[in-house]
C-alpha positions as CSV (number, residue, x, y, z in Angstrom):
1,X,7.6,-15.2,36.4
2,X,8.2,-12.3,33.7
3,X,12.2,-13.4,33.5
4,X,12.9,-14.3,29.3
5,X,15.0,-17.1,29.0
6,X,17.8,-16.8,26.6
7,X,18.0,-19.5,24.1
8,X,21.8,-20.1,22.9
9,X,23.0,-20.1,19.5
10,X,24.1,-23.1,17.7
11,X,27.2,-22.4,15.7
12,X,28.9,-24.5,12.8
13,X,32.6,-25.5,13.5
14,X,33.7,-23.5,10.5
15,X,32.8,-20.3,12.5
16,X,35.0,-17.6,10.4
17,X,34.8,-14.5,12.2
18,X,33.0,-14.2,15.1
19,X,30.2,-12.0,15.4
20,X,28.4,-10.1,18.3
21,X,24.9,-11.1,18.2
22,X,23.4,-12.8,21.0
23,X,21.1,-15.5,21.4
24,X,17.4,-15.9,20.5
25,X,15.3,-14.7,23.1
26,X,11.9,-16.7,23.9
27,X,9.2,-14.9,26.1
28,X,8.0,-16.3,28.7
29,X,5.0,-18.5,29.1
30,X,1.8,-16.1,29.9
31,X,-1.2,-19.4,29.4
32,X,-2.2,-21.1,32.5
33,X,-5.0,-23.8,32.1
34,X,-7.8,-22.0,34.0
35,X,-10.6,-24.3,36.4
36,X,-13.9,-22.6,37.2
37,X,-14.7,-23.6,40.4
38,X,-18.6,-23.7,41.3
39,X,-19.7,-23.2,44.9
40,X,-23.4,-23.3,46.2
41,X,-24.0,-22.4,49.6
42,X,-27.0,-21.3,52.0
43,X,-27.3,-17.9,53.7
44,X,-29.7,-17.8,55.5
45,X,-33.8,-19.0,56.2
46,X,-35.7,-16.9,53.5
47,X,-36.9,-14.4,52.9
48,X,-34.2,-11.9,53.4
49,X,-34.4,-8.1,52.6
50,X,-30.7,-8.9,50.3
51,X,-27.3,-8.1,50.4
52,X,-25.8,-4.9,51.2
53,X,-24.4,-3.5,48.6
54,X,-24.9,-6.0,45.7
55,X,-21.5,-7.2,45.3
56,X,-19.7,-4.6,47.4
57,X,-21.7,-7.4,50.9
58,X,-20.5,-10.2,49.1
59,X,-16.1,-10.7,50.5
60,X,-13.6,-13.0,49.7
61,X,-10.9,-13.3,52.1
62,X,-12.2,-10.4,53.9
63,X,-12.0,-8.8,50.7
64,X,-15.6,-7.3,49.1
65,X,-15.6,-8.7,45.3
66,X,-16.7,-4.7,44.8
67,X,-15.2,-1.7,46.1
68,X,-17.3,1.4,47.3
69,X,-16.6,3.4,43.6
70,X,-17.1,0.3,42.2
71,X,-13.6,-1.1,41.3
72,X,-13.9,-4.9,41.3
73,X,-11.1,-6.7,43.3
74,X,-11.4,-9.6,41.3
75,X,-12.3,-10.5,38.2
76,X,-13.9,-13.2,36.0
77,X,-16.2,-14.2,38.8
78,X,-20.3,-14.9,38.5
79,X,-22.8,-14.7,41.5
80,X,-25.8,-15.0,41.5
81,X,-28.4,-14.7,44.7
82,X,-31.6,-15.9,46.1
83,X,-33.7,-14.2,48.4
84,X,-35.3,-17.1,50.0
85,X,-39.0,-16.4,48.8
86,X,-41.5,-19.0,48.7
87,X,-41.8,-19.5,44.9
88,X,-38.1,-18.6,43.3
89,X,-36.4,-19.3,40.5
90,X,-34.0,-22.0,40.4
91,X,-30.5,-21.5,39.5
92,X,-28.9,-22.5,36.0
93,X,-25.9,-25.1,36.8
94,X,-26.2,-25.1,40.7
95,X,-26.1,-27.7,40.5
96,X,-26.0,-30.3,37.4
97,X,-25.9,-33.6,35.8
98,X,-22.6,-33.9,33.5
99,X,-22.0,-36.5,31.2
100,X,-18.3,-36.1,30.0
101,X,-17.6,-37.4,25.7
102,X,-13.7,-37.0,24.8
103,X,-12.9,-36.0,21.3
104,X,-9.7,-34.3,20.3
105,X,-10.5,-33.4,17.3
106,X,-9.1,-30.6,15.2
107,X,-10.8,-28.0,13.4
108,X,-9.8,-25.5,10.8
109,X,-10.9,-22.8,8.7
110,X,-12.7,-25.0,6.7
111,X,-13.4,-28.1,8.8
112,X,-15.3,-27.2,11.7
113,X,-16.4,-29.4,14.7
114,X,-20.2,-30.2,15.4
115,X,-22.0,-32.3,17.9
116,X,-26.1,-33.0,18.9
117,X,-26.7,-33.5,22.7
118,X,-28.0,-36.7,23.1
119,X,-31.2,-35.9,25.3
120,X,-33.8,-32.9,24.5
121,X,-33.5,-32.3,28.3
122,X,-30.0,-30.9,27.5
123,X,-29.8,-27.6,29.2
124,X,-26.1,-26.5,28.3
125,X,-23.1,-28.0,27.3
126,X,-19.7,-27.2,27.9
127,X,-16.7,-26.8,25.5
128,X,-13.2,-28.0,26.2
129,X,-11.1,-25.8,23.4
130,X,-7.4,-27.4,23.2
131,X,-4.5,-26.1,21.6
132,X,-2.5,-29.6,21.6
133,X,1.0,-28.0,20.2
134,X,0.6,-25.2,22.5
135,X,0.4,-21.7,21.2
136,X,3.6,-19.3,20.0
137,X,5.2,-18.0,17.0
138,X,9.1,-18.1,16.5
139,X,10.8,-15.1,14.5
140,X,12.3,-16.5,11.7
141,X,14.6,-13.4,11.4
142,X,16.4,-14.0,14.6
143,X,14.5,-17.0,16.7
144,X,13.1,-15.2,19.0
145,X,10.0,-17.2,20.4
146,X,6.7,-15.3,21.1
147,X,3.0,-15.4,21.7
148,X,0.5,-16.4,19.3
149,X,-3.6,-15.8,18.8
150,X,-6.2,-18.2,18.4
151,X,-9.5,-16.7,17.6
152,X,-12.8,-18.9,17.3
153,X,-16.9,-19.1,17.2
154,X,-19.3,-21.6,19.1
155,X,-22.8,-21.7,17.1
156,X,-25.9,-23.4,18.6
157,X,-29.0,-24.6,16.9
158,X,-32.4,-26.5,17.3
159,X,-32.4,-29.8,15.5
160,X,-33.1,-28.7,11.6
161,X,-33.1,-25.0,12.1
162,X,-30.0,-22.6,11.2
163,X,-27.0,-22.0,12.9
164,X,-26.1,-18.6,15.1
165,X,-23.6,-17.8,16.8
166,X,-23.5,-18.0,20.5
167,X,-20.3,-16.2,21.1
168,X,-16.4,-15.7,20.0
169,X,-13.5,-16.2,21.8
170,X,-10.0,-15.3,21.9
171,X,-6.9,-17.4,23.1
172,X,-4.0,-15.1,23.5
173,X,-0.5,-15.8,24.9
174,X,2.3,-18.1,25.0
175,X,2.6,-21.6,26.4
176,X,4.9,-24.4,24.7
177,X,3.0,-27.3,25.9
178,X,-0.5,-28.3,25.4
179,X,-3.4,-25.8,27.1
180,X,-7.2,-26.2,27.5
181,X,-10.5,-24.0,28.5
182,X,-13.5,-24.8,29.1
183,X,-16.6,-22.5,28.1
184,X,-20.3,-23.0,29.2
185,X,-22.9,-22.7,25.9
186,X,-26.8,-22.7,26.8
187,X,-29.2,-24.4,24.7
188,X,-31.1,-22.3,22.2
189,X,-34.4,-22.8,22.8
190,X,-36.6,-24.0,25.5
191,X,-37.7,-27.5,23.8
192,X,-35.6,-30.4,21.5
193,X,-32.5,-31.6,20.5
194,X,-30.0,-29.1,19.4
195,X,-26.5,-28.8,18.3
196,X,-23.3,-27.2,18.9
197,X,-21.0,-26.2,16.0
198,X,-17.1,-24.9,16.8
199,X,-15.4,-23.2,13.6
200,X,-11.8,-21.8,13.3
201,X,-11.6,-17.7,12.5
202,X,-8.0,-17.2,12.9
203,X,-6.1,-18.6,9.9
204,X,-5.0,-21.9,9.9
205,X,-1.4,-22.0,10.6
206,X,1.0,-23.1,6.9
207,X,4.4,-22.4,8.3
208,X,6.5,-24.4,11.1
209,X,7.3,-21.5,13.1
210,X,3.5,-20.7,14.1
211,X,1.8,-23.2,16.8
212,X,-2.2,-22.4,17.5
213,X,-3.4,-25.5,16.5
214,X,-6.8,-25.9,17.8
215,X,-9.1,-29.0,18.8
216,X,-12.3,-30.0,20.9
217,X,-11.1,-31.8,23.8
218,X,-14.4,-33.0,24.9
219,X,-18.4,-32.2,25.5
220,X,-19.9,-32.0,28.7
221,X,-23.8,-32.4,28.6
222,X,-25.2,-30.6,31.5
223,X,-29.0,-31.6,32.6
224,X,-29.9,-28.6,35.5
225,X,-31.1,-30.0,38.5
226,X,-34.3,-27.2,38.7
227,X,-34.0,-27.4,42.3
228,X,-35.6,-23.5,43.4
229,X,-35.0,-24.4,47.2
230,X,-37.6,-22.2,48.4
231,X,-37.7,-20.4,51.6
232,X,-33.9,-20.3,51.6
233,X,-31.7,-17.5,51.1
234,X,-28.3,-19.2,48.7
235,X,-25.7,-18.1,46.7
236,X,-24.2,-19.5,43.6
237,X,-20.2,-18.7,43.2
238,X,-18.8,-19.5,39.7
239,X,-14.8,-18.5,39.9
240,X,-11.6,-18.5,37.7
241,X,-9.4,-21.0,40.0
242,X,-6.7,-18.5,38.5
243,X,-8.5,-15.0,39.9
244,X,-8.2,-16.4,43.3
245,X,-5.0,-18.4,43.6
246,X,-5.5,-21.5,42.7
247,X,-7.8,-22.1,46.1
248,X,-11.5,-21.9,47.2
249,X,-11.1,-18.1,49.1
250,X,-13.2,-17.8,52.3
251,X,-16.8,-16.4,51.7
252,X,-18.9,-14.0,53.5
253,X,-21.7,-12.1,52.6
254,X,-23.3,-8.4,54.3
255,X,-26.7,-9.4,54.9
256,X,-30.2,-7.2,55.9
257,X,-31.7,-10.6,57.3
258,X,-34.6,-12.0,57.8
259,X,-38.3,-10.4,56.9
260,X,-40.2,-10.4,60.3
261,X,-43.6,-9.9,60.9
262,X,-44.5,-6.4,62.0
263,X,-47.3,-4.0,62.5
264,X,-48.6,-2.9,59.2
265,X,-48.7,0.3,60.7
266,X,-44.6,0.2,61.6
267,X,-42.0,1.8,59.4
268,X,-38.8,-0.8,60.1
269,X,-36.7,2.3,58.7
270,X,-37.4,5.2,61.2
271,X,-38.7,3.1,64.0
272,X,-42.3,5.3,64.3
273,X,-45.5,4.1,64.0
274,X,-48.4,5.9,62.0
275,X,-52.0,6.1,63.1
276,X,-53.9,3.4,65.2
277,X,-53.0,-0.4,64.5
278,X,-55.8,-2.3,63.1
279,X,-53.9,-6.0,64.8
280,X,-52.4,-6.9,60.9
281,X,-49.2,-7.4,60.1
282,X,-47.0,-7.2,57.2
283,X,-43.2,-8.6,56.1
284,X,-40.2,-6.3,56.5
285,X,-36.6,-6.3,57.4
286,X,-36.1,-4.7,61.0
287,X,-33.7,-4.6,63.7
288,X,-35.8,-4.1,66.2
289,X,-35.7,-6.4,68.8
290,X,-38.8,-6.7,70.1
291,X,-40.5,-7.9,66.5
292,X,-37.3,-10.3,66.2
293,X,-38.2,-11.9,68.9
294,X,-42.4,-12.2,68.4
295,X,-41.6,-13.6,64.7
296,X,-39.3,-16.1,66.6
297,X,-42.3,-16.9,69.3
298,X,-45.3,-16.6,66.6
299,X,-43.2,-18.6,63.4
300,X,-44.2,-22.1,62.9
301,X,-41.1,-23.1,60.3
302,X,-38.3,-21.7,62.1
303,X,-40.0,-20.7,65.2
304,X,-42.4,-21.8,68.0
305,X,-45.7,-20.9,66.3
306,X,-46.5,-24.9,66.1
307,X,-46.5,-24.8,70.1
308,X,-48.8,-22.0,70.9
309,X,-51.9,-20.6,69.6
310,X,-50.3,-17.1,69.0
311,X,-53.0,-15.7,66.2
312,X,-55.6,-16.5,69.7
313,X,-53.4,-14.3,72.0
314,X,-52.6,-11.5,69.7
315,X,-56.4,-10.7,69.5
316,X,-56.3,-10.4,72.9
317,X,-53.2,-8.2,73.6
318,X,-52.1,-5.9,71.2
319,X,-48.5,-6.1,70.8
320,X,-46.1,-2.7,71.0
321,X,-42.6,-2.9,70.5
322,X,-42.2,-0.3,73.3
323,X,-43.1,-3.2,75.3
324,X,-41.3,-6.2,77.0
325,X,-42.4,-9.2,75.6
């Protein structure tokens, strides 16, 4: 809600002449804590030609995260996708093994907060930033409670080497009770221990009327399971709880499918065939239904290839997909 909410006066009983001020006014409160929620989810047997689009194939709610001039619909959202080929990369933090350490320790301007991951097999940790007293500034002029800034720097290094900075961040709003977020910080280097260091730029706070306080909450150690999941077309979804309501939106993704096996001398696009076929084959995406349905007879990991000698027949009869198989 964007309603202010008045804040009445306080007046001593020796009042004298009234006056017409009104109360202090205090804005209203702008900070909500904000869950990333992290979904991985299969789209198909690999390999796949992609998704349409990029992010304009991939919908929540019916809705494309992209729109056709590329407007996004929603923001503070990560995907990343796999094709499904035989060798891929696997995917940083789908999933993990956490390991949680509270804290709640302050830092300042001059004190700053550092921790060492306990395993070189660390791959990231993540950083709960708190602001325990909330975060506003009252007017002393005439009361009137606003919003506040809290500005701060994550540093990473390996064990014995110097310190750079990984990224800044900036709180901004107004809440009056206690508010946390969470960011992700990779490792620096491929091998060793490292350590994370969290110092204070905004100014620490000498006067009552100014709340940003800020402490670590906690580490959370993150080991990647380097799961690659070959052969299978996936999606990781990383999203601001906030961006989409505070629930897990319905997904759906515009797909060209499957790679089938057809003629080398076949292009999938135009339908038209150039030259004689020598009987090879090679991988493309096609809609034509006569290939679909010889890569579903002739494949032997989603298909029936285990049951039949196919590679025997097809010297024998030269497939066309002019034909009726």
């Amino acid at each position: 809600m964007n309603e202010q909410k008045n804040i009445p006066s306080i007046y001593g009983s020796g009042g004298g002449k009234g006056g017409g001020g009104g109360g202090a006014v205090e804005a209203p409160n702008t900070l909500q804590s904000d869950t990333i929620v992290r979904v991985l989810e299969v789209i198909s047997e690999g390999e796949i030609d992609g998704i349409v689009g990029g992010l304009k194939g991939v919908y929540f709610d019916n809705t494309p995260i992209q729109t056709a001039d590329g407007t996004n619909n929603y923001e503070n959202i990560s995907i990343e996708l796999r094709n499904g080929l035989p060798d891929q990369e696997y995917m940083a933090g789908f999933p993990a093994a956490e390991s949680i350490h509270d804290f709640g320790a302050e830092f300042t301007t001059s004190t700053s907060f550092t921790y060492t991951v306990s395993d070189a097999e660390i791959d990231a940790v993540k950083v709960t930033i708190t602001l325990p007293n909330g975060l506003s500034e009252q007017n002393t002029s005439n009361g009137n409670l606003n919003g506040s800034t809290a500005t701060f720097a994550i540093d990473t290094a390996l064990q014995g080497g110097v310190y750079s900075m990984f990224n800044s961040y900036t709180i901004e709003g107004k809440t009056t009770s206690s508010f946390g977020r969470t960011y992700r910080v990779e490792r620096p280097g491929t091998t060793g221990l490292w350590s994370v260091r969290v110092r204070r730029i905004t100014d620490d706070a000498t006067k009552s009327n100014i709340r940003n306080q800020t402490s670590v909450g906690g580490i959370t150690e993150i080991q990647d399971v380097k799961l690659p999941y070959n052969d299978i077309a996936y999606a990781g979804v990383a999203v601001s709880a906030k961006a989409v309501g505070g629930r897990i939106p319905d997904r759906a993704y515009l797909t060209r499918g499957i790679k089938c096996r057809v003629p080398s001398n076949y292009n999938p696009e135009t339908g038209e065939y150039t030259g004689i076929w020598a009987g090879d084959f090679k991988l493309a995406w096609t809609n034509n239904p006569a290939w679909i349905l010889f890569d579903l007879l002739t494949n032997s990991r989603y298909g029936m290839g285990d049951y039949r000698d196919w590679e025997t027949d097809r010297k024998s009869t030269r497939l066309n997909s002019s034909h009726r198989l």
